[in-house]
C-alpha positions as MATLAB code, in Angstrom:
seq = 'XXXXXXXXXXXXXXXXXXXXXXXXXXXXXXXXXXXXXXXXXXXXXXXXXXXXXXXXXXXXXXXXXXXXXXXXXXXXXXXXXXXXXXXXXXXXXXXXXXXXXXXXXXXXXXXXXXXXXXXXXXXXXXXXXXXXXXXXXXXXXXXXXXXXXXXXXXXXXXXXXXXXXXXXXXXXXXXXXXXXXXXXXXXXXXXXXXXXXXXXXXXXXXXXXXXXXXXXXXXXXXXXXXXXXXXXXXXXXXXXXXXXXXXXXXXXXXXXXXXXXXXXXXXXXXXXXXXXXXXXXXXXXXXXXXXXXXXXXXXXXXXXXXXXXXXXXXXXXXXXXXXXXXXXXXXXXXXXXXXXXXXXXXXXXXXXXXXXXXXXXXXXXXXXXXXXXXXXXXXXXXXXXXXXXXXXXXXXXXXXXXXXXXXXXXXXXXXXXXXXXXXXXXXXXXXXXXXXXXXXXXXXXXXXXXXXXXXXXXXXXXXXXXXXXXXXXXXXXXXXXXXX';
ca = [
     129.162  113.660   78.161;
     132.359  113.427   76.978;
     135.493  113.405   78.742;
     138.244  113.688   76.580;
     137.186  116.215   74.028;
     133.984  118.025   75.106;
     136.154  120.974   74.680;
     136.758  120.290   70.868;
     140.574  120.003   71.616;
     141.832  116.341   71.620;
     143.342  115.106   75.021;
     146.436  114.657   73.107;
     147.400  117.738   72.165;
     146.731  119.142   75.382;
     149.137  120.477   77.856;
     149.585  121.533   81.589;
     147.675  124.654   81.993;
     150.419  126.257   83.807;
     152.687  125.814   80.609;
     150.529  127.549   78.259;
     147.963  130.269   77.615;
     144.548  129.645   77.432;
     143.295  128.697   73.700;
     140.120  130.237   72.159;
     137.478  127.190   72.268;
     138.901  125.720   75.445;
     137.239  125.691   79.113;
     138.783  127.449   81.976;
     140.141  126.142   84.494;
     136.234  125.185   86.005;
     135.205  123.405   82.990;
     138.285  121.523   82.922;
     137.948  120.094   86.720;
     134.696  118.977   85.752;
     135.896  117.477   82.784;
     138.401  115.773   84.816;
     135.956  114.754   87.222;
     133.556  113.457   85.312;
     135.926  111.310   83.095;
     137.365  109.794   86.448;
     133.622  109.145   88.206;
     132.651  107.758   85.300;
     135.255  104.874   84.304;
     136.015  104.113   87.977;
     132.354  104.653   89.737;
     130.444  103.629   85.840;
     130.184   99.896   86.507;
     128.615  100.823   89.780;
     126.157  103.181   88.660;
     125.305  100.685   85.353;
     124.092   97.481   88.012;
     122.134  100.347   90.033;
     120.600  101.380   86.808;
     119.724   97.713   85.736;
     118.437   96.232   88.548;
     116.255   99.600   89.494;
     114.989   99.014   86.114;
     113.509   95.598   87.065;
     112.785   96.798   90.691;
     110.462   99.454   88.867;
     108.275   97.404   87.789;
     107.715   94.819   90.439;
     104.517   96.128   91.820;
     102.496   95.937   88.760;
     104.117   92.254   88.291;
     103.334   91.282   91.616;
     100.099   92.100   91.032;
      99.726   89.332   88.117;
     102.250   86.616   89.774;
     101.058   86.218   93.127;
      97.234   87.035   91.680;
      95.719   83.998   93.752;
      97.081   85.448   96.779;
      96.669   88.894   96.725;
      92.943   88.283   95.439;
      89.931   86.533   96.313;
      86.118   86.306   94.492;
      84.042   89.221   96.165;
      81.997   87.972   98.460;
      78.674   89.728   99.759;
      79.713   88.506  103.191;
      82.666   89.569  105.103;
      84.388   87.617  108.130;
      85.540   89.854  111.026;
      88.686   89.967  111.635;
      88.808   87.591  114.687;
      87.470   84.748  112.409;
      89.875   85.379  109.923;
      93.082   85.461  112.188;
      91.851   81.823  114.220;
      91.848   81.121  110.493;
      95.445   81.458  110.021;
      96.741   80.629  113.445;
      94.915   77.459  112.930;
      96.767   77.536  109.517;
     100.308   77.881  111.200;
      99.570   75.896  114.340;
     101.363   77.767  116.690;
     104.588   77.979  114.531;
     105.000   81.501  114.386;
     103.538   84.494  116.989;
     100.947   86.850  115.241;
     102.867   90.056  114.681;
     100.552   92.020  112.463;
      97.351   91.836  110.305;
      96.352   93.888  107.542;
      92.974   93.919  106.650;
      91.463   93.770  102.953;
      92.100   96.663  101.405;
      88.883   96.498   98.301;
      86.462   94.270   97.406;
      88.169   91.087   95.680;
      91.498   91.310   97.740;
      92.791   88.815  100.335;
      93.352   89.884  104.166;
      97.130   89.759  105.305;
      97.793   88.281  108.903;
     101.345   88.403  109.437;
     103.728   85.989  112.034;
     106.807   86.472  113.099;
     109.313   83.120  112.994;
     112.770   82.370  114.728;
     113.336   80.608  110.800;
     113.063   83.885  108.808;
     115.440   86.795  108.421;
     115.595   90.110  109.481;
     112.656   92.351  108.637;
     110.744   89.492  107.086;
     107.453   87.746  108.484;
     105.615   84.848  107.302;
     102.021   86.085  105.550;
      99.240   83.733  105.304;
      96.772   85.204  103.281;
      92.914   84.494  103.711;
      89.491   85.089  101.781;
      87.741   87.432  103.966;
      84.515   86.102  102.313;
      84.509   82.460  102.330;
      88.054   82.018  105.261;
      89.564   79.927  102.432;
      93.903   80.071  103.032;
      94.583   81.420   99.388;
      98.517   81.277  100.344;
     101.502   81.155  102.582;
     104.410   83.717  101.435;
     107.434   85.008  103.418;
     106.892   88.795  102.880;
     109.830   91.419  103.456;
     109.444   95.077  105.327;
     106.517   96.555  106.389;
     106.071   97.529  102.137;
     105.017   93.758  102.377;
     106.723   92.860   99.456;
     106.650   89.602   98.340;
     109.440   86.876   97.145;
     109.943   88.278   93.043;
     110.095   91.874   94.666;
     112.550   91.115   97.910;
     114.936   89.186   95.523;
     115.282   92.250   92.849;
     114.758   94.836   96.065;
     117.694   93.160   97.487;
     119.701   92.465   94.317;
     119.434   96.529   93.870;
     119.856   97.390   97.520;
     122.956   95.208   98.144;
     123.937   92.513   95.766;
     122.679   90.197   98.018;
     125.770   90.490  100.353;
     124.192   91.874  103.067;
     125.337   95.258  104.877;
     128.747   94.946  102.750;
     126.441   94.694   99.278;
     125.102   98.286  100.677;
     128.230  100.124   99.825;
     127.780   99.599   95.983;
     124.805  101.210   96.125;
     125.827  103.995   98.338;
     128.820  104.602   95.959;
     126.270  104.486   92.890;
     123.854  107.144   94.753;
     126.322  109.624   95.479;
     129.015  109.651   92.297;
     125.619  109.271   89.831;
     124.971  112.959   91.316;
     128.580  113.971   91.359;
     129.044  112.617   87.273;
     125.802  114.066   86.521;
     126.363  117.495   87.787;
     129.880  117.422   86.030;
     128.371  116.724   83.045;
     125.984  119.217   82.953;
     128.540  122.120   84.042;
     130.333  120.615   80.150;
     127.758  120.864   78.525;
     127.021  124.550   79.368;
     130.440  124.884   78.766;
     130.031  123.003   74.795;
     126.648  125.206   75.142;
     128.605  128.388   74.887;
     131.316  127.082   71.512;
     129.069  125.732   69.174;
     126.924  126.825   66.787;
     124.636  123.564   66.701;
     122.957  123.687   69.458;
     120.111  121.318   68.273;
     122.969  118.399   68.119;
     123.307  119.154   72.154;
     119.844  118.268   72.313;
     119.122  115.167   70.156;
     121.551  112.941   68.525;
     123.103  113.754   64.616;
     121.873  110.744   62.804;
     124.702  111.893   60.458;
     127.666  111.351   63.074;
     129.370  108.546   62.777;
     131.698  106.753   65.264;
     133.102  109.154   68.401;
     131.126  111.787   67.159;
     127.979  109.727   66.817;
     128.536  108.385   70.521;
     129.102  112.071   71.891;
     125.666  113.133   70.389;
     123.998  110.131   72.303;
     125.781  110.490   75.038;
     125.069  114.297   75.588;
     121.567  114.480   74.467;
     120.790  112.016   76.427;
     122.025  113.229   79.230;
     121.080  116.208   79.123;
     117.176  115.185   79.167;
     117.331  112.365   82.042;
     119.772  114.786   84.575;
     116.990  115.966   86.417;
     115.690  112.885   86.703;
     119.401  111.241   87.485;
     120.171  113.706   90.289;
     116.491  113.006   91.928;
     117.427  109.184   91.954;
     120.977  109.830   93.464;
     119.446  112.186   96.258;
     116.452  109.980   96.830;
     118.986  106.739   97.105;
     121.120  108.279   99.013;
     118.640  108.206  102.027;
     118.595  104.502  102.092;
     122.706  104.481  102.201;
     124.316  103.358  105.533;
     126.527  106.723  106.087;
     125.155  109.256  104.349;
     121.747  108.582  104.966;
     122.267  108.685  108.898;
     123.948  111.894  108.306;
     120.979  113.211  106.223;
     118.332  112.395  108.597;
     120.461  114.172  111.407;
     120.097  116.964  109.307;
     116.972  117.198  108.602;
     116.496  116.769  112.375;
     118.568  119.587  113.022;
     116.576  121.858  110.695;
     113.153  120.740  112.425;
     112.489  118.379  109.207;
     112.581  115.064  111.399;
     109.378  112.711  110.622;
     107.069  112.761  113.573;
     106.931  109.898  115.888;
     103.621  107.870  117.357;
     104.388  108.028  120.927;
     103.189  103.998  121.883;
     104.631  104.292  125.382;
     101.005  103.962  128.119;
     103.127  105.200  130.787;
     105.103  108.845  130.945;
     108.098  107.911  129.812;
     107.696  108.800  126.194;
     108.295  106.396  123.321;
     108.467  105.487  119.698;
     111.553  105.106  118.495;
     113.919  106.719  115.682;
     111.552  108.275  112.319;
     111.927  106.426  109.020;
     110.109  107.922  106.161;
     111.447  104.601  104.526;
     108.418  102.663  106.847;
     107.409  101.744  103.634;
     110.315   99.609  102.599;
     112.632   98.253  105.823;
     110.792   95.811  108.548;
     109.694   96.427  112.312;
     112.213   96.915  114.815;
     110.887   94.240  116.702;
     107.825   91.621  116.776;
     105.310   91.338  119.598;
     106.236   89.686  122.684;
     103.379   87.265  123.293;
      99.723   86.513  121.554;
      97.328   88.744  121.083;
      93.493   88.838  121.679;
      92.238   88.324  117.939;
      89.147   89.860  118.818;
      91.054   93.013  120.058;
      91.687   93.882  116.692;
      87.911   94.853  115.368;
      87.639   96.963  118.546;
      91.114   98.426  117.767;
      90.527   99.056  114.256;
      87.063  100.684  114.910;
      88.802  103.124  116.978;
      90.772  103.984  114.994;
      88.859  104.659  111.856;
      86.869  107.030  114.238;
      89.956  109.259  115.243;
      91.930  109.449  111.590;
      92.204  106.259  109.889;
      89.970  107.097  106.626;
      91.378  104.366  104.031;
      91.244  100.805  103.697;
      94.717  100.268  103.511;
      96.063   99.708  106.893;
      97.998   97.561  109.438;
      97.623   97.000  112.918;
     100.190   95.876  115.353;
      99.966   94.227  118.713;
     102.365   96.002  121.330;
     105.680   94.952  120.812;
     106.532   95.112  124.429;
     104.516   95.024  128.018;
     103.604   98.588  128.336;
     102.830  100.238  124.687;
      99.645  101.115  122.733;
      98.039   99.042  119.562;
      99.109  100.618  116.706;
      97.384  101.249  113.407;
      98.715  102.986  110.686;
      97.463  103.683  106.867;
      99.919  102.151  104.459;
      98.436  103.994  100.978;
     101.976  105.399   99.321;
      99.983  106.385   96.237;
      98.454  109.848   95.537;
      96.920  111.411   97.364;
      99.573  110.273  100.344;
      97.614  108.708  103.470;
     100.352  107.497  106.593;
      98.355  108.820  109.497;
      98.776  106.809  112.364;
      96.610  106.139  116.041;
      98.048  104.694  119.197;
      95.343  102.791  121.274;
      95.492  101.644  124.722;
      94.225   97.775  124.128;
      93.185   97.335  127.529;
      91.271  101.067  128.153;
      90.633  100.918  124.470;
      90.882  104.570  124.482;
      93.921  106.646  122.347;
      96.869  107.706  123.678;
      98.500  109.666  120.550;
      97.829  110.234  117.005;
     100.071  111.454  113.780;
      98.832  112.785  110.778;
     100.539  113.520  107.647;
      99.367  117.060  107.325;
     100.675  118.056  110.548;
     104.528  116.815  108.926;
     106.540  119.099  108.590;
     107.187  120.248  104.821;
     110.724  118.406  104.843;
     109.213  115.072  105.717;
     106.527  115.475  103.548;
     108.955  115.409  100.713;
     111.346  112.572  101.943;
     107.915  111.054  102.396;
     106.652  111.831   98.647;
     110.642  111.159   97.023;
     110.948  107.810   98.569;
     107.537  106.908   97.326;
     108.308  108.098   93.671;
     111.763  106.147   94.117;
     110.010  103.191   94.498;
     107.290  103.474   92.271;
     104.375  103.443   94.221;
     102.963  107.410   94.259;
     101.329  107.262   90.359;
     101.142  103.484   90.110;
     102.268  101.886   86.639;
     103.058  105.559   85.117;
     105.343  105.920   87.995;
     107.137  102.778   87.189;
     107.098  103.123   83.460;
     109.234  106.193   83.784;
     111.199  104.895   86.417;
     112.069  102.210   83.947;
     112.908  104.239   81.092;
     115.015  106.349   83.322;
     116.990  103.812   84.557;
     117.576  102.396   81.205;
     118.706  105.602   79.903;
     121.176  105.911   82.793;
     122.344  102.226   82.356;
     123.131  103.784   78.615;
     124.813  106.617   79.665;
     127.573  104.724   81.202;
     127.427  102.193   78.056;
     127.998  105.262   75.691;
     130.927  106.817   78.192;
     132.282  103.337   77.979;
     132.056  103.401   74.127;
     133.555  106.851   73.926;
     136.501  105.982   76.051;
     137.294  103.435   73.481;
     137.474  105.164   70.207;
     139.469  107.843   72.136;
     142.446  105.441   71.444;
     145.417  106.735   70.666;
     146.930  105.865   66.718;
     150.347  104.668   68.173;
     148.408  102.298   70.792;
     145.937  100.282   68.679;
     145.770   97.625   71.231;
     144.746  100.165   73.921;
     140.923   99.889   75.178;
     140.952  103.139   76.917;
     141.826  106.277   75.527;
     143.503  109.109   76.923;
     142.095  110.689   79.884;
     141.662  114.557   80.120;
     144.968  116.484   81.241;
     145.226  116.929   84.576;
     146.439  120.043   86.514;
     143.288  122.141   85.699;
     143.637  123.633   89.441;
     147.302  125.312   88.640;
     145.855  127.923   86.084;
     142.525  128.567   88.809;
     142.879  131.433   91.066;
     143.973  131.142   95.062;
     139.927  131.948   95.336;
     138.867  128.768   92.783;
     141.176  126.506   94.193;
     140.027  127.674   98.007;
     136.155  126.784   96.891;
     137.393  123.317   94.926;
     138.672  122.332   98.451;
     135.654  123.708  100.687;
     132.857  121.903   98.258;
     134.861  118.560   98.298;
     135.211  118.882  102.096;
     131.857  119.627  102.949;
     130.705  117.072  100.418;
     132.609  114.723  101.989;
     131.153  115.286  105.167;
     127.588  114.720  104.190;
     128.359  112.022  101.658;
     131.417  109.674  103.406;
     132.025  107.724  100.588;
     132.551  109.985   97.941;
     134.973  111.999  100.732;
     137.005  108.653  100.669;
     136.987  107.329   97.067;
     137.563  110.678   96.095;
     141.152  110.944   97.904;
     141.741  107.231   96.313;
     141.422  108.653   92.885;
     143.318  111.599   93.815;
     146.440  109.060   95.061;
     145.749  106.886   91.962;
     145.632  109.646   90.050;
     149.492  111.085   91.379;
     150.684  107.760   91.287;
     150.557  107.595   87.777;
     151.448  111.140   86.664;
     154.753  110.115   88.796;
     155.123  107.107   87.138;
     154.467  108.455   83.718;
     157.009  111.562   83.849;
     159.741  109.175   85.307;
     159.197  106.723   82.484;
     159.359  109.951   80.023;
     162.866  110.859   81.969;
     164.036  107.872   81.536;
     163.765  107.594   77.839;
     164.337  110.990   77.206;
];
């Protein structure tokens, strides 16, 4: 929305709210920290939030195009016949040759698709494993792909995943899109506080909700800009919380949280002795790799018997993967892997030597908070209604990508006459906290604390705009002293 006259008063014939009375038409001093706030998110956080929006656009889709570029791999002719699952693995160690060590295999899923048996390799990066993929009807190697995360996804996806994730700079690349995930809430909840307030001083309220083809110029980009907005915001603020879970500081303290509250993501206990096990929760299982691979080969014909247990105790669809112990002293595990509706991630622990089960998780038994980090992350990646999932993922983060565009646009015809040359245009006035009352300013300071808290890097950029922000009031009065 905009941030310069969503008020109907022009920035430039604004002054200090302490030096004047309020004029009819013109927000209090709420609607004029948000306008504030939402100007300064938006020009300093916007190119942020626009590579976000444009690269989750492409990442939306990259299940349905895996689907058709890595066809011969993920599929196979049906085949009347099946191999077990023994056959199929001596298949692709043959395949490797004792290159990598068999870390995990995951059957085939339907009729027509190719079985998955996964290595881990000294060569390949963190949380990836080499995939050879193999006809369970004929034992025909249909291909050889590194694969990233235990979401499996393959080369196209991991480049765009990674290109939206971090820039492809590694843990420092992740800080982008931590900044994008929290100020996209932050701008979008400012601009939705203005446009109540724009809600409440005009008459046409149907140009608040769909664009004027009759505007022209700033006018024409304001009724883009706010309609717009206005219908993807629900949308926008379920990305930013949703992304904010995969952030490096915020997420940590949102899963402490939700720990805290009795929300926490159960955990398969794989420990055979009394000591308890498992690890740390991570309702993002479907996207990030295994902590660690197995430590030494594994029986291939321990995985039929494994798998048979299992889909006798609570493993009910054919998507699944089972993993060898990862250390001397833990339980098989198989888990379903089916992120689409309806939701199936119930896991079984099995003793390989006893074959017997020593724990089981099921999803119904999750507690309702990690039943819906479970179901957001899956809608954040696309995978819960399949290609209607990602459709409106894509539109959504097209429309956000334009949002920023438009505020961009806007800022520029807000030029001042006497500065032609001038890209930007005048940013709101500040000092809306001076007019507030010692109770408005007290809750300004509380919200920003505690949302700094939670969120870490909006706590810190948001003290850098504040300093920016002084820094040039200062320097602008003393350059108006000076030629006064």
């Amino acid at each position: 929305m905009s941030a310069t006259e969503i008020a109907g008063t022009p920035a430039s014939a604004a002054a200090p709210a302490s030096s004047r009375a309020r004029r009819r038409g013109e927000p209090g001093w709420l609607g004029a920290l948000a306008r504030r706030l939402h100007f300064l998110a938006g020009i300093l956080v916007g190119p942020f939030i626009l590579v976000a929006a444009v690269s989750g656009a492409l990442y939306a889709l990259t299940p349905t195009l895996e689907q058709i570029v890595y066809a011969h791999e993920l599929h196979a002719p049906a085949s009347d016949e099946t191999l077990s699952l023994a056959a199929q693995i001596e298949i692709a160690e043959e395949h490797v040759d004792g290159a990598a060590t068999l870390s995990a295999v995951r059957p085939a899923p339907e009729p027509g698709d190719t079985t998955r048996v996964m290595f881990a390799d000294g060569g390949l990066g963190a949380s990836e494993s080499r995939a050879v993929f193999v006809d369970p009807g004929s034992g025909r190697i249909r291909g050889d792909l590194t694969v990233y995360g235990t979401s499996g996804a393959l080369p196209l996806r991991t480049w765009i995943d990674q290109l939206h994730r971090t820039l492809h700079l590694g843990d420092v690349g992740r800080v982008y899109s931590e900044l994008a995930a929290s100020w996209l809430g932050i701008v979008v909840l400012a601009g939705l506080a203005l446009w109540v307030v724009r809600l409440r001083q005009t008459r046409a309220t149907r140009d608040l909700l769909r664009p004027n083809p009759r505007h022209r110029g700033y006018r024409g980009l304001f009724g883009w800009h706010t309609s717009v907005g206005v219908w993807v915001a629900l949308g926008a603020l379920f990305l930013s919380a949703t992304g904010i879970t995969w952030s490096q500081y915020a997420g940590t303290n949102v899963s402490q949280l939700r720990a805290a509250l009795g929300g926490a993501t159960p955990v398969l206990d794989t420990s055979l002795d009394t000591g308890g096990g498992g690890g740390q929760p991570d309702e993002h299982a479907g996207h990030h790799g295994p902590a660690s691979a197995p430590t030494g080969a594994a029986n291939p014909a321990t995985f039929d018997a494994v798998l048979a247990i299992a889909q006798r105790t609570n493993v009910n669809t054919g998507r699944v993967e089972i993993t060898p112990p990862a250390q001397p002293g833990a339980a098989w595990t198989v888990r379903e892997i089916q992120t689409s509706y309806p939701t199936e991630v119930d896991q079984v622990a099995v003793d390989g030597t006893a074959l017997e089960v020593v724990d089981r998780v099921d999803f119904a038994d999750f507690p309702l908070a990690a039943k819906l980090a479970r179901w957001g992350v899956d809608l954040h990646m696309g995978s819960m209604f399949g290609l209607v999932n990602q459709l409106v993922l894509f539109l959504l983060a097209v429309a956000i990508g334009a949002m920023v565009v438009l505020g961009y646009a806007m800022w520029a015809k807000r030029r001042s006459p006497r500065s032609a040359r001038r890209f930007g245009g005048t940013p709101p006035p500040r000092g809306a906290l001076r007019g507030a009352p010692w109770w408005g300013v007290l809750a300004a300071a509380a919200a920003g604390a505690g949302i700094g808290l939670l969120l870490p890097l909006i706590g810190w950029t948001l003290v850098a705009f504040i300093v920016v922000d002084v820094v040039t009031g200062l320097v602008t009065r003393m350059r108006a002293a000076s030629t006064a």
